[in-house]
Structure formats: C-alpha cells, structure tokens
C-alpha positions, 0 to 999 in steps of 0.5 A: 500500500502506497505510504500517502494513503496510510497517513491523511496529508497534514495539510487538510487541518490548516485555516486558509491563510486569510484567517491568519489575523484570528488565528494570531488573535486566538493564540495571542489573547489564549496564551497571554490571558493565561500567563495573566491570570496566574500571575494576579490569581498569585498575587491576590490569593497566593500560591494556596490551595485552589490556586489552579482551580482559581487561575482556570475559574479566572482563565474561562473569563479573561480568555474570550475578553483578550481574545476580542480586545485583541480583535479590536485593537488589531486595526490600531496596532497595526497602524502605530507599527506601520508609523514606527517601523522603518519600510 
C-alpha cells in the first residue's frame, strides 16, 4: 500500500491563510490571558490551595475578553507599527 494513503496529508487541518489575523488573535489573547491570570490569581490569593482551580475559574473569563480586545485593537496596532517601523 502506497505510504500517502496510510497517513491523511497534514495539510487538510490548516485555516486558509486569510484567517491568519484570528488565528494570531486566538493564540495571542489564549496564551497571554493565561500567563495573566496566574500571575494576579498569585498575587491576590497566593500560591494556596485552589490556586489552579482559581487561575482556570479566572482563565474561562479573561480568555474570550483578550481574545476580542485583541480583535479590536488589531486595526490600531497595526497602524502605530506601520508609523514606527522603518519600510
């Protein structure tokens, strides 16, 4: 049996690429978001029992709030790099 029709091509999975700026977005706001609420969920309450519980409870609000803060600074963002960087 040919190897190609054992393993579906990788490829299939991918956004096309005029998703670039949500899946940027997605990843963006979803990683710092995160990183965000472990450090404030740990300065508030410490680093106690049901800090984890704490961080995800923390995490299922901040996560969809970066993700559309993200979305909409974008425009903004993406002009004052266009005024401060060199073409």
């Amino acid at each position: 049996m040919h190897e190609s029709t054992l393993r579906p091509a990788r490829r299939n999975w991918k956004l096309p690429a005029r998703l670039t700026p949500v899946a940027f977005a997605f990843f963006m706001s979803g990683i710092m978001a995160f990183l965000m609420c472990l450090v404030i969920t740990a300065t508030n309450r410490g680093l106690s029992d049901g800090y984890l519980s704490a961080v995800l409870d923390a995490y299922a609000l901040a996560m969809p709030v970066a993700f559309l803060c993200v979305m909409g600074v974008r425009p903004i963002v993406m002009h004052l790099v266009r005024l401060s960087v060199r073409s």
